[in-house]
C-alpha positions, 0 to 999 in steps of 0.5 A: 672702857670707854664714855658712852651712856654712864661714861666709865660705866660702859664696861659695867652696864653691859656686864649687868645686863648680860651677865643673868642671861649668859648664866641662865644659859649655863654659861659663865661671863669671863669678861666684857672689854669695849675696845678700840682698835684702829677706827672701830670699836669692838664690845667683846663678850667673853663666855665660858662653860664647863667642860668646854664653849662650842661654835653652838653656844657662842652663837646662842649667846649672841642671839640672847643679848643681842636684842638686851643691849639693843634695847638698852642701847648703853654705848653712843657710838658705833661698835661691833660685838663679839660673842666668844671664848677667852680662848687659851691662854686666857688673861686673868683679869678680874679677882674671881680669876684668881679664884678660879684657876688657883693651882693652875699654872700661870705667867705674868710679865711685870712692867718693872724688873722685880728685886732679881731683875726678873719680868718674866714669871712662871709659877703655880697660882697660889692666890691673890690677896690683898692686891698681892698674886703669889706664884709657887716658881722653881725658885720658891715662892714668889709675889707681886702686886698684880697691878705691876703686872701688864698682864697675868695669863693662864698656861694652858696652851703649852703643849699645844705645840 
């Protein structure tokens, strides 16, 4: 997130002003990330839609919100917005995640070893509760305070190749 109009609430503000019209559309709002990269900044909408989000769809999203967050104007400085999938591999970033993908297979990297020495994880998605995801692994169950995690991503690409 970063301060623009409503400081830490960048983030949020966007979220509420598209979030009604993503799901009208028969989308779903995945996340919102105002992001730094370099000198830009980039406000990234990520949609989904069951059974699959098309090139289509993505586009019409953007021709939706586009006009809302001009005229709300809720970021000061200059940006690129991006409308698209959180694609495979898609990080679980907020509580309803969790929900979503339950018994769906998952990897986490710890920032710290856990008591095994373990920062790699791998396991079916049992729930989150608590602050605490836990993981069905090969080794039995297993849990962890998700904000130790430096990320949590769904494996869903690994039969890709």
């Amino acid at each position: 997130m970063a301060k623009g109009k409503g400081g830490q609430n960048t983030v949020k503000t966007v979220e509420a002003l598209v979030r009604p019209v993503i799901e009208n559309m028969g989308l779903s709002l995945w996340d919102v990330r105002f992001e730094k990269e370099g000198p830009d900044w980039f406000l990234r909408i990520f949609i989904d839609k069951e059974g699959g989000l098309d090139m289509l769809s993505c586009e019409e999203a953007t021709r939706a919100i586009n006009p809302i967050i001009d005229k709300a104007d809720p970021i000061d400085q200059s940006y690129f917005m991006e409308v698209g999938s959180p694609g495979l591999g898609r990080k679980l970033t907020r509580e309803e995640h969790y929900t979503a993908l339950q018994g769906q297979k998952i990897a986490a990297r710890l920032i710290r070893p856990d008591e095994q020495g373990n920062r790699e994880l791998e396991g079916i998605l049992k729930g989150l509760q608590d602050g605490m995801v836990t993981l069905e692994t090969e080794q039995g169950e297993v849990s962890f305070a998700r904000n130790a995690a430096s990320f949590v991503k769904l494996c869903d690409d690994e039969d890709l190749f």
